[in-house]
N, C-alpha and C positions, 0 to 999 in steps of 0.2 A: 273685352280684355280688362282686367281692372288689375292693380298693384299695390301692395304696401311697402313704405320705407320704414327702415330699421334705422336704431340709431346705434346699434351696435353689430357687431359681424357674425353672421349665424352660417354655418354648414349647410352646405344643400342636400347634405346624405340625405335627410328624413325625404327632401321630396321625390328622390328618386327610390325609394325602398321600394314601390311598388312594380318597379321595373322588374324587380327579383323574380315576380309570380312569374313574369312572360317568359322571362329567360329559363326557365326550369323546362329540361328537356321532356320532349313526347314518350310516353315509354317506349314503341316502335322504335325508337333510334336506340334505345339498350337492349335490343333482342340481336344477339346473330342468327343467322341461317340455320334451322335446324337440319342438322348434319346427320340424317337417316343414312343407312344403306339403301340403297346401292350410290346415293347423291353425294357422299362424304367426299369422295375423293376428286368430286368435280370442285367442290368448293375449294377442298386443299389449294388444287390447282390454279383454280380461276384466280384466287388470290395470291396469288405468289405474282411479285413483281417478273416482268418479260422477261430481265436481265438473268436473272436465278433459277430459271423454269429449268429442269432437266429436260432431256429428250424421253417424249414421252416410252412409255415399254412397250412394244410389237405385241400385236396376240401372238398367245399359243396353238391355237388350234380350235379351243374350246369354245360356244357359244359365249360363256361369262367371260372369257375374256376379248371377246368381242364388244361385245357390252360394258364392260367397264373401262375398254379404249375410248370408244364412245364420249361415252358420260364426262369422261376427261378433258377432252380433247376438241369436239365435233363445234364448228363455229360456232354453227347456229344454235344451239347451246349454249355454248359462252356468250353468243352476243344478247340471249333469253336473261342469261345471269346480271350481265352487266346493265343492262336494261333494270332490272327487280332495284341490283346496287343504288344505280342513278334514282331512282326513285324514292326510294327512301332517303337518300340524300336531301331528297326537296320538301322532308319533313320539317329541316332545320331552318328551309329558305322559307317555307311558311308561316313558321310563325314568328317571324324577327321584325321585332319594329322599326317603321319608320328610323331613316338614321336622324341623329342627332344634329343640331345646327349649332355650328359655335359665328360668331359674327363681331367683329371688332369696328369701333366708331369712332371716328376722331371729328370733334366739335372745331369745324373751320373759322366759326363764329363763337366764340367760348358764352355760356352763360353766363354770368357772377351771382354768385349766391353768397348768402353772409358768411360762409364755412370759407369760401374762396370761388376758384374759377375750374366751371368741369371741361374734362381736357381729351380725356380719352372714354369709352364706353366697351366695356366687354359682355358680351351673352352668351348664353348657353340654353337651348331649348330641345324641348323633345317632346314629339304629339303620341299621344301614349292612344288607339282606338278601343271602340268599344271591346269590351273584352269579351265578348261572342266572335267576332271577327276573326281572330287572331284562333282562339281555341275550335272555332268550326274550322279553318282554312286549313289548320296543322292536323286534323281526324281526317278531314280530304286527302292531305296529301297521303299518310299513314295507311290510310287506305285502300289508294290507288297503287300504294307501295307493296300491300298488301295479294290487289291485282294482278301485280304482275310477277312477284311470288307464286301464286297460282299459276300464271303462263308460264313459270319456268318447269314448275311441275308437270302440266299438260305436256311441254316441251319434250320432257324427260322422256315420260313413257310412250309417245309417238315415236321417239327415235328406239328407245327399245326393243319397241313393236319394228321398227323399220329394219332395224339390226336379222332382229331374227326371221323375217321374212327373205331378207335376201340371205342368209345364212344356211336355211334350210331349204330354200330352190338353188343354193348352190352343191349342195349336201345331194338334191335329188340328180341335180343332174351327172355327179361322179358314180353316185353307186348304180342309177341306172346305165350308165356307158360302162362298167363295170359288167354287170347282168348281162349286155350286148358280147359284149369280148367275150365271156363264155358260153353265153348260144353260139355264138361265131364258133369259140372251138368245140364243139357240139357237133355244130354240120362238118365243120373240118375234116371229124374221125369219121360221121355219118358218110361223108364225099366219100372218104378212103374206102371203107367199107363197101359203098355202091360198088365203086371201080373192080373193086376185086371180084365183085358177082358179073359185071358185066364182062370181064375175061372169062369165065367159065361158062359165060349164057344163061344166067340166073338172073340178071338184070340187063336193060338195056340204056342205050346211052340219050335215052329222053331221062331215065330218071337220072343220070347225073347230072345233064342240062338243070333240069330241077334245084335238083342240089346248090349248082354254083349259082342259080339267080337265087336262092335263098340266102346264100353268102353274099351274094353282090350287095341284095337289099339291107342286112343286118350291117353289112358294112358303112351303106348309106347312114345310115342311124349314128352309127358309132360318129361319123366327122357329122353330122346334126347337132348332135349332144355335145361334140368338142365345141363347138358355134354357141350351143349357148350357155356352156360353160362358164367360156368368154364373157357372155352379156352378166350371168350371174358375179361373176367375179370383180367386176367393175362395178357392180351395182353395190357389192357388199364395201368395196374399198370407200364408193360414195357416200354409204351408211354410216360407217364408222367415221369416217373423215380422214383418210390415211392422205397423205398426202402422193406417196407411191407405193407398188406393191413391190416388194424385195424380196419377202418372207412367203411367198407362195401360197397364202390366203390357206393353210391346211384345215380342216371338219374334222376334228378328231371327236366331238360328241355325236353320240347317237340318240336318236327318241326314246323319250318312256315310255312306258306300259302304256297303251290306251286307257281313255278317261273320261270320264266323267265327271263337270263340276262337282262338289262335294257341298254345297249349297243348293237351293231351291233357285228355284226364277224369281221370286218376290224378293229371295235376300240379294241373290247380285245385282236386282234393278234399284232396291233399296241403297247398295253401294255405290252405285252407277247416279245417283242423286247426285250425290257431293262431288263428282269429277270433277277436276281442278279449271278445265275450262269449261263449267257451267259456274261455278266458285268464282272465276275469275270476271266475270260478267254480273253475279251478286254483289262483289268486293266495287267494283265500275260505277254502281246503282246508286248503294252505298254513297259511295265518294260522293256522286253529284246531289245527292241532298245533302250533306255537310255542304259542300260550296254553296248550296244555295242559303243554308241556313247563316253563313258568313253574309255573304251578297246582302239578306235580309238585315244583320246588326249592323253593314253598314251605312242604313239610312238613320241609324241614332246619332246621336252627337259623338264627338271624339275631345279626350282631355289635350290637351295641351300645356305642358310645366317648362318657365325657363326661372334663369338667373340671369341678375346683370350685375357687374361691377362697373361705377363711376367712379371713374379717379378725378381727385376734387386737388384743385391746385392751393398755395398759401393763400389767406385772405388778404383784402387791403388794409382793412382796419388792424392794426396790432394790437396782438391780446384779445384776439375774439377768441371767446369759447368754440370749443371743435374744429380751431383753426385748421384747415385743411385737410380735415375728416372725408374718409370715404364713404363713396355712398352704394348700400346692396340692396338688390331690388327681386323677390323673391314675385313670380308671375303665374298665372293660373287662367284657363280658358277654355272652352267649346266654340268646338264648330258649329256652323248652322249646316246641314243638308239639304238642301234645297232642291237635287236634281233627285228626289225620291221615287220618280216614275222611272231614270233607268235601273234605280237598285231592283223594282219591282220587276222590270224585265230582265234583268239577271238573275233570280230568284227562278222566274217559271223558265227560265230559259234552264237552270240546270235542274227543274222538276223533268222539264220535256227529255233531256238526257238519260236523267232516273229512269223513267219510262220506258224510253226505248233498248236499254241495257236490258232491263227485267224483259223486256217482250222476247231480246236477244238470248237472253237465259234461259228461257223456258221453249224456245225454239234448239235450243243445243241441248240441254235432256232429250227433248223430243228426239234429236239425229241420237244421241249416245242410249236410248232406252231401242234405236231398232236397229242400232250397232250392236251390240247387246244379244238381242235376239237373235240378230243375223250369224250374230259369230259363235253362241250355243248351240243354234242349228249345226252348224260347220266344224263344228266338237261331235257333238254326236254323232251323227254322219257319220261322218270320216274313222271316228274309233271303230263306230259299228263295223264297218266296210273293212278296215282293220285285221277285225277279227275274227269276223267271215272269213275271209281271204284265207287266213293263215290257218284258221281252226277246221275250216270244212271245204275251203274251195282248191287250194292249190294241195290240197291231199287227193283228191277226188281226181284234180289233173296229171298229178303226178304218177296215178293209180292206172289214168288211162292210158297213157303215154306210156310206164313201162310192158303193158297188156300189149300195145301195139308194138313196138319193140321186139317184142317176143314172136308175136304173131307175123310180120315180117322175117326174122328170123327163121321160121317152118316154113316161112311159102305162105300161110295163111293170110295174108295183109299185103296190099303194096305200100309203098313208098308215100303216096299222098295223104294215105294216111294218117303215116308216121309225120309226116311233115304236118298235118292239121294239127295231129294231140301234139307236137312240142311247140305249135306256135301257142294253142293254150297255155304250157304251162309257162310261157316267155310271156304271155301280155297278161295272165298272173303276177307273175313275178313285180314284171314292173307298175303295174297296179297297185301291188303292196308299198312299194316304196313311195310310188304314186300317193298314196292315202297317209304313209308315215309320213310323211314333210308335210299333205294338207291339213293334217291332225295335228303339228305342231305348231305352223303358220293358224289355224285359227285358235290354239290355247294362246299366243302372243297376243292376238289381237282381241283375244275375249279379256285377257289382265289388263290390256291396254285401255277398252271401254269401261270395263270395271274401274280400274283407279288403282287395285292392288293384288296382289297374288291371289289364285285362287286353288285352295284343295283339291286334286284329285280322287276321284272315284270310280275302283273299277268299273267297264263298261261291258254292257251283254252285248251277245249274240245276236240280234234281231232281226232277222229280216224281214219282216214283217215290217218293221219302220217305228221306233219307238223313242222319239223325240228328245225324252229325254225332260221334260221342260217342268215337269210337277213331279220332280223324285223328292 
């Protein structure tokens, strides 16, 4: 430490000017949230004080408005949000200096000096660190802030995906108990009919035995599907985050056209790169070389600037020049660093973190590259079967069954027949619907490993099995 005295009174402003550079905010702390759709209105929200929040609005019915309750609302979302917030918060806590020391001194034993007698001592100091320190520590925090931006995004389209999966197995399970109720009245009229042959001895009453356990079983189905109705219904309320159902959870959307990614496989694995939680794990990696590269500037020296004021009491001598003049003491200093071996282990201690984040990265492409595949597979598929169904299978059933119809009608067929070709065209049926809800369940979860929407394109006929994966 060394000092010089003035003999007149100088400002301290000059030596604190350079505080200015540190206190200039990170850019990070002037960005807000970019407020994409469908994420807008989560933000509105999230930030609105408790007190002011509306109640949130009930879906309608409709898939997006299930999703945009969601995104609103859903804790674990908010709590992703508020996480991101605090974080970047701690942009500000990292790069702030050392606080300041003010210290006041009273001379119990006064000096005498030829000015007079010093009486009182005042200081004001401040350790200013090396200026890598402070600007790695603030790119660390910025970073990590950055991080978990990413896991709010991840956040996002998991619940999206979660939305719509329970959305659309609740969707299957109303239009297939649907389906059932009218096979149910099917055999109803089918019963009536038997009965009426079996008065005239055109039928006997094993076929309407037949009859009513075909009713008995359809009926089984019907309280099956009410059962997991039930499970679906709960499941979607949990999705979204309702707190109760009041609104009777209504499906009023229906599937699109079957589809086809409208991209190659190289381009949605190429998008499937950047996922927000493989992002969020490069943001991690990041972070911890900056802190390591702080850790590293802090084995340089560190400035240290104070001020002192001494108040100098009258002299004894009368008529001394600068009779009881004050005295200001402008001060300047370095640290030594001496414990340089733990900077050095703080340094590879956040390389070994770097490391293990990117190993963690490149392990999460890995799962989101055969999510990816798995859930293209579960597009194609499922559209194919789709279309099948609809284009050539339940015509072919329908064709048989009213043949058989007929053919009991003349006498030419019995009854188990007729009972074979309409269970066909019944586990048709629900097969369709079957494959429409897994057609839509995996385009959710194919945007959801993707990262963002993906184009449809119609989808062929195939049975032969055609992938789909190098269109």
């Amino acid at each position: 430490m060394f000092s010089f005295r003035y003999r007149r009174r100088v400002s301290p402003v000059a030596l604190f000017a350079l505080l200015g550079v540190v206190a200039c905010a990170h850019p990070y702390e002037r960005l807000r949230p970019s407020k994409g759709a469908p994420l807008s209105t989560a933000f509105d929200r999230f930030d609105e004080p408790a007190a002011d929040k509306a109640a949130p609005t009930p879906p309608s019915g409709s898939l997006g408005s299930y999703v945009a309750a969601a995104l609103a609302a859903h804790p674990t979302l908010r709590a992703r949000y508020h996480e991101w917030r605090a974080a970047a918060a701690e942009v500000a806590v990292a790069r702030k200096l050392p606080e300041p020391t003010l210290t006041y001194g009273w001379f119990a034993r006064s000096v005498e000096t030829r000015v007079g007698p010093q009486n009182h001592r005042f200081s004001l100091g401040q350790s200013v660190p090396w200026p890598g320190v402070l600007r790695h520590a603030a790119d660390a925090a910025a970073k990590r802030a950055r991080a978990a931006e990413r896991l709010f995004e991840a956040e996002a389209l998991a619940l999206q995906a979660r939305v719509a999966r329970a959305y659309w197995e609740l969707w299957r399970a109303r239009r297939q108990r649907d389906i059932h109720r009218q096979h149910r009245d099917l055999l109803s009229e089918l019963g009536t009919a038997v009965r009426s042959r079996v008065e005239v001895g055109r039928a006997s009453l094993a076929d309407a035995s037949q009859v009513d356990l075909a009713v008995s079983r359809v009926d089984d189905l019907i309280s099956a599907l009410a059962a997991v109705e039930a499970q679906q219904s709960a499941a979607l309320v949990a999705a979204v985050g309702l707190e109760r159902d009041d609104a009777g959870l209504p499906t009023t959307s229906e599937p699109g056209a079957p589809g086809a990614p409208g991209l190659t496989r190289a381009e949605l694995l190429a998008a499937a790169a950047d996922h927000p939680a493989a992002k969020h794990l490069d943001w991690l990696a990041s972070a911890a070389e900056s802190a390591g590269h702080s850790a590293r500037s802090r084995a340089l020296p560190a400035l240290s600037v104070g001020f002192d004021y001494v108040q100098t009491g009258a002299a004894a001598a009368p008529a001394t020049p600068d009779d009881g003049k004050d005295a200001l003491v402008l001060s300047a200093g370095l640290s030594i660093p001496l414990w340089r071996a733990s900077y050095a282990a703080a340094e590879k201690r956040e390389r070994q973190r770097a490391g293990a984040h990117r190993a963690r990265a490149a392990a999460t492409r890995l799962d989101v590259r055969a999510h990816v595949d798995a859930s293209l597979s579960r597009v194609i598929e499922s559209g194919r079967r789709v279309v099948h169904i609809e284009t050539t299978l339940s015509p072919q059933a329908d064709a048989v069954y009213a043949a058989q119809v007929g053919s009991y009608a003349t006498g030419d067929a019995n009854l188990a027949t007729v009972l074979i070709a309409q269970q066909q065209v019944l586990e048709l049926r629900v097969a369709r619907i079957e494959q429409r809800a897994a057609h839509e369940v995996a385009w959710a979860e194919l945007q959801q490993f993707v990262g963002s929407a993906v184009v449809r394109a119609p989808v062929r006929d195939n049975p032969e099995g055609d992938d789909g994966r190098n269109r």
